[in-house]
C-alpha positions in Angstrom: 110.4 -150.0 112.5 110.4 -153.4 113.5 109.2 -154.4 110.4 111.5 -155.3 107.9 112.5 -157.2 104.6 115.9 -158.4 106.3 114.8 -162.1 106.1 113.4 -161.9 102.8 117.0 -160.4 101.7 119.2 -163.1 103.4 116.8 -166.0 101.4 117.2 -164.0 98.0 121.0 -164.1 98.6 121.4 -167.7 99.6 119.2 -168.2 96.3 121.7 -166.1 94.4 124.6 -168.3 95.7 123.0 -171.3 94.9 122.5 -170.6 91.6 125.9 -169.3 90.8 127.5 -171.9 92.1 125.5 -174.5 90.3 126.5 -172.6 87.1 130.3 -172.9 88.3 129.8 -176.8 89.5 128.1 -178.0 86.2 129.8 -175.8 83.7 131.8 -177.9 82.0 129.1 -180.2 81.3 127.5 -177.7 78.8 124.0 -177.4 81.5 121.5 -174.7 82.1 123.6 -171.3 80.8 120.5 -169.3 82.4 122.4 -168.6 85.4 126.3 -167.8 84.3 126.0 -164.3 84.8 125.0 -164.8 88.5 127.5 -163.1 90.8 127.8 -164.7 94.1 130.0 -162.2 95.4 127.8 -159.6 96.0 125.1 -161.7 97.8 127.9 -162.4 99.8 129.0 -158.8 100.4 125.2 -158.2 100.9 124.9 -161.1 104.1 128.4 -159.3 105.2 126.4 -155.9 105.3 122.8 -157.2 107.0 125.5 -159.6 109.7 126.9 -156.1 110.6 123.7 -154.2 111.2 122.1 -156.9 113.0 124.7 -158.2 115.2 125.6 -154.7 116.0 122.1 -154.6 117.2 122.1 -158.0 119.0 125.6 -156.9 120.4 123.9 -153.8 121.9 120.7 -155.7 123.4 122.6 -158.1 125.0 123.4 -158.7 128.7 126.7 -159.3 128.6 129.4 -160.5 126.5 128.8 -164.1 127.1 124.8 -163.4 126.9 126.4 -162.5 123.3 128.5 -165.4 122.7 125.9 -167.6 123.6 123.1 -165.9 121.2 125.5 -166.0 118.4 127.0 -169.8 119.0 123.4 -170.9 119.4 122.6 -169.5 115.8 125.3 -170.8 114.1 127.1 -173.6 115.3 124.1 -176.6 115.5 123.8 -176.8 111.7 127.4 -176.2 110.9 128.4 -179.0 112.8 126.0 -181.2 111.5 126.9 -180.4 107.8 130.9 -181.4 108.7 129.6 -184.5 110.6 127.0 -185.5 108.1 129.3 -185.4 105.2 133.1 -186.1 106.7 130.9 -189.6 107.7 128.6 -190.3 105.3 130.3 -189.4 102.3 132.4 -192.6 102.5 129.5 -194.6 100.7 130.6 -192.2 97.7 134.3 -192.3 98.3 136.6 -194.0 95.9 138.6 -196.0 99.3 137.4 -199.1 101.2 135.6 -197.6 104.8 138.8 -198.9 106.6 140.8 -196.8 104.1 138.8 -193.9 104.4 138.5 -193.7 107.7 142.3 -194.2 108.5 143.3 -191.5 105.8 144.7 -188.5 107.5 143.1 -186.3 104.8 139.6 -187.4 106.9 140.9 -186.1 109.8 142.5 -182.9 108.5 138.9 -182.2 106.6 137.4 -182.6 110.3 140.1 -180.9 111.9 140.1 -178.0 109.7 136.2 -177.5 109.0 135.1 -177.6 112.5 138.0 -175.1 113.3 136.7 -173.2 110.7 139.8 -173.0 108.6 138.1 -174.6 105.6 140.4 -173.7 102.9 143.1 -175.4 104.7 141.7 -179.3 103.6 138.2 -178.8 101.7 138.1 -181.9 100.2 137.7 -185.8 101.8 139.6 -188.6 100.4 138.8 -190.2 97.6 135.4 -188.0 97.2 134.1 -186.3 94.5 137.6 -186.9 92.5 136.0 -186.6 89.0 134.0 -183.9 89.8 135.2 -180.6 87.8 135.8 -179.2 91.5 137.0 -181.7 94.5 135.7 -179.6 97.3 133.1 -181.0 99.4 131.8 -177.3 100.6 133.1 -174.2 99.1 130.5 -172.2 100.8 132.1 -172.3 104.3 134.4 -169.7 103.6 132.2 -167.0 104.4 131.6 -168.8 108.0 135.2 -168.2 109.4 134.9 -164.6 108.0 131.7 -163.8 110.1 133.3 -165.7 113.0 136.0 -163.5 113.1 133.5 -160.8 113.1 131.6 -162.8 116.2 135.1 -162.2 118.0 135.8 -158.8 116.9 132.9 -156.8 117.7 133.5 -156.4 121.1 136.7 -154.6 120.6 135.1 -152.6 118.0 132.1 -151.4 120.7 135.1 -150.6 122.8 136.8 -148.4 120.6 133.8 -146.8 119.1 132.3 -145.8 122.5 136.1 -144.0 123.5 135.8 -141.8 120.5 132.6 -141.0 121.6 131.0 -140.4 117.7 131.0 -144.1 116.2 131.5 -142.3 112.4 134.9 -141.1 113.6 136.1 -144.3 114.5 135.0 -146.5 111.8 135.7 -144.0 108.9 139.2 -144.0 110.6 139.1 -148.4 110.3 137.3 -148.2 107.3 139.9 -146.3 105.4 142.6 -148.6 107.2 141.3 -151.4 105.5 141.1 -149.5 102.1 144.5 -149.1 102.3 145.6 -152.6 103.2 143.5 -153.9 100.8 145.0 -151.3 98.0 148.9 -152.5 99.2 147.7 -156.4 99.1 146.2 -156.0 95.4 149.2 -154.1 94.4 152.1 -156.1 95.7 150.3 -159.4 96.1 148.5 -159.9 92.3 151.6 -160.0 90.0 153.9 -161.9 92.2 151.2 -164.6 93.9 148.0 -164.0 93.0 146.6 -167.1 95.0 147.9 -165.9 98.3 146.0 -163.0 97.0 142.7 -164.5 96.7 143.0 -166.4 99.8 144.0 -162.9 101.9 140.9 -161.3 100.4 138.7 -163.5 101.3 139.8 -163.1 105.0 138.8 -160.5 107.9 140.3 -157.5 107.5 139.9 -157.3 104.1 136.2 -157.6 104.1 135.7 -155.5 107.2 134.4 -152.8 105.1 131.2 -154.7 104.6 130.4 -155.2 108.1 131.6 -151.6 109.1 129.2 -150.4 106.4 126.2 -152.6 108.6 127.3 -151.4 111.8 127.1 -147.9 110.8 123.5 -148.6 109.6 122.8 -149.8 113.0 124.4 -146.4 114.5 122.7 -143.9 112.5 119.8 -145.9 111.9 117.1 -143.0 112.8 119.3 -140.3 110.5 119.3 -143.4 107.5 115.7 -144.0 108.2 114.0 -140.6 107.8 116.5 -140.0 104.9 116.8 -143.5 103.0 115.0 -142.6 100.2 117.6 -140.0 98.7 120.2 -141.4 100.3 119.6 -144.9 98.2 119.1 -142.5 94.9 122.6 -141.3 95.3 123.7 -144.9 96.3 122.3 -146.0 93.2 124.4 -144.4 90.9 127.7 -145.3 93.5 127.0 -148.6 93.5 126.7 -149.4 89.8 129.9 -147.2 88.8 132.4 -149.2 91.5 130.4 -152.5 90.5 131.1 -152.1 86.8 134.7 -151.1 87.4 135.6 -153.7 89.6 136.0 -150.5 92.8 135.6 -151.3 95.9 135.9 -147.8 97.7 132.7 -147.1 98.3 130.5 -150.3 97.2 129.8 -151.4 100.2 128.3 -148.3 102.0 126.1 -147.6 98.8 125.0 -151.1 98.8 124.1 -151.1 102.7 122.1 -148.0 102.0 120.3 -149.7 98.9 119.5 -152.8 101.5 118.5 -150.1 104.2 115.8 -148.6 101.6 114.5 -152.3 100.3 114.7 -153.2 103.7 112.3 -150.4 105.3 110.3 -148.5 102.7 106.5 -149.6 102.4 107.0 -149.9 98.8 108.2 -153.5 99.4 106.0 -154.0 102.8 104.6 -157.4 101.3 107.7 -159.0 102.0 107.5 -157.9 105.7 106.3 -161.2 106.8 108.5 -163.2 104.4 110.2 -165.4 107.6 107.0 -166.1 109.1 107.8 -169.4 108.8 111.1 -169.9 109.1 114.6 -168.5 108.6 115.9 -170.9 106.0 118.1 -169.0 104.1 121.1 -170.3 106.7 120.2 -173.9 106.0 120.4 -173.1 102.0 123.6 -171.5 102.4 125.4 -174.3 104.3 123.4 -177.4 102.5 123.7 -176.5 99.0 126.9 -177.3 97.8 127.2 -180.9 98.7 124.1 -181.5 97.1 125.2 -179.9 94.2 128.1 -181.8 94.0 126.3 -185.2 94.7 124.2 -184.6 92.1 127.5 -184.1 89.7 128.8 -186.8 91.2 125.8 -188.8 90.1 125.7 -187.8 86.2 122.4 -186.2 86.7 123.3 -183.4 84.5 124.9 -185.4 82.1 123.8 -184.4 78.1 121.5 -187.9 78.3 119.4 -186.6 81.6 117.0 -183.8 81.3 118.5 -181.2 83.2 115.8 -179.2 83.9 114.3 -182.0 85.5 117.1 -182.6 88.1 117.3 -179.1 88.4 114.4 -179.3 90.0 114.7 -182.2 91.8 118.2 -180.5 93.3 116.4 -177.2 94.7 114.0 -179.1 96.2 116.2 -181.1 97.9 117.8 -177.8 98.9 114.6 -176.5 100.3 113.9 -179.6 102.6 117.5 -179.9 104.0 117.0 -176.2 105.0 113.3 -176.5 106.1 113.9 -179.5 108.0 117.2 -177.8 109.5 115.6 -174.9 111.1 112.4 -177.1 112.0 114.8 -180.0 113.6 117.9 -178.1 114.7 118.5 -174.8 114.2 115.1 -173.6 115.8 115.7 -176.1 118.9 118.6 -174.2 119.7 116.8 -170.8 119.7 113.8 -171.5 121.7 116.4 -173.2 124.4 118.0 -170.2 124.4 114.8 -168.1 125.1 113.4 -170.1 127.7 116.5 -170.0 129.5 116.5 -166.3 129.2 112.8 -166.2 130.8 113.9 -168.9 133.5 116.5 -166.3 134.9 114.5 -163.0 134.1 
């Protein structure tokens, strides 16, 4: 049981993302149309569903609550930090201000303040960078960071409450309804009278607690989902693409964690098993991309007088190394630390 397509998953998301936000980034300079369609929601929504199942699990394993902490900071903080660093300081050879300007701008120091607080969408852009881009911001993936983060935080309350009502289903059917109906109340009174306060809200915790409650419920009742997946992902199936088509979320994200459970465990798809043999990278991809994306706009390298499938190229293999080389150089480092210290005070 061990044995899973988890890591293969998390890749084929970031991939996803990647894609769909190249479509948004280089839209309006008539590029590759192969990947408009690409929804980068549900990739996301798909990461929100595997974080839940597996740091339930890591959450249960652990020693103690700052054994937890520590496991989780170790995982995600290295790279994040060096993605704020790297491009709050290096993107001033791109900025349209002299260095002294740029580093004297306050809008420098709000980017830092706010992106290593995780608050990105509080200042996502540096000055004078990427101003004739079609979008300003430096890293529009980092939303999703503060949102798992708050997650981090959260799930030792929700361990709490779970084990006082005894039977976890009770309890997060009871938070999982909650949310429905905040969610239903912000849609309804929020939409027509500010619809970007709207967007912001529901791309915060608690609105897309459902995702995670689905995974932690995976984690639960993983025996009764295991020895059941398959019919239980044939009436997902049908769930999943009725609320997707309609723009529901009621029940989207329990089908969809049940349609990861069954890729993630049947041997139909066992050749992916080993998929992270070498590496987790899909982290690296997620947090790297859209800078390089941007850079590359920034350049004119999909201007109608480059050949775009060329630089295309060229991009995701940029992607590739910055990831590869981040879990080789930084992101790994910080595990095996972690494990050897474990070892040192078994």
């Amino acid at each position: 049981m061990n044995k899973n397509n988890f890591d293969f998953l998390r890749f084929a998301f970031a991939l996803m993302v990647v894609l769909a936000h190249f479509s948004t980034l280089t839209k309006s300079l008539n590029t590759i149309s192969l990947f408009d369609d690409i929804d980068s929601y549900i990739p996301v929504c798909g990461f929100f569903i595997i974080s839940g199942f597996l740091i339930a699990k890591s959450y249960s394993r652990s020693k103690s609550i700052t054994d937890y902490f520590k496991k989780r900071a170790n995982r995600l903080l290295p790279a994040y930090f060096v993605i704020i660093m790297s491009t709050a300081l290096l993107f001033v050879f791109i900025s349209s201000l002299s260095f002294s300007a740029y580093y004297s701008n306050k809008g420098f120091y709000q980017y830092l303040a706010s992106n290593l607080t995780f608050l990105n969408f509080l200042h996502p852009s540096l000055p004078g960078v990427f101003e004739k881009n079609p979008v300003d911001a430096v890293n529009g993936s980092l939303w999703t960071i503060k949102v798992e983060v708050g997650f981090y935080i959260i799930i030792p309350v929700l361990f709490f409450l779970i084990n006082k009502f005894k039977k976890p289903i009770i309890f997060l059917s009871i938070l999982y309804v909650l949310v429905l109906i905040q969610n239903f109340f912000l849609a309804k009174y929020l939409i027509p009278k500010n619809f970007g306060l709207y967007f912001t809200l529901s791309h915060q915790l608690p609105t897309l607690l459902t995702y995670f409650i689905a995974g932690i419920l995976l984690h639960f009742y993983f025996d009764y989902i295991f020895k059941r997946k398959g019919i239980l992902a044939l009436i997902a199936l049908p769930v999943f693409a009725f609320e997707y088509i309609n723009h529901y979320q009621y029940l989207l994200p329990v089908a969809l964690g049940l349609l990861l459970f069954y890729f993630a465990y049947s041997p139909r798809f066992r050749l992916f098993n080993h998929f992270g043999k070498y590496g987790d990278f899909s982290y690296g991809i997620y947090i790297y991309h859209f800078p390089i994306i941007q850079l590359f706009v920034y350049c004119g390298l999909f201007n109608i007088n480059h050949d775009k499938w060329l630089s295309f190229l060229i991009l995701i293999t940029l992607i590739a190394s910055a990831a590869i080389s981040s879990w080789n150089y930084i992101e790994k480092g910080f595990l095996k630390a972690r494990v050897k210290l474990e070892k040192g005070n078994s």
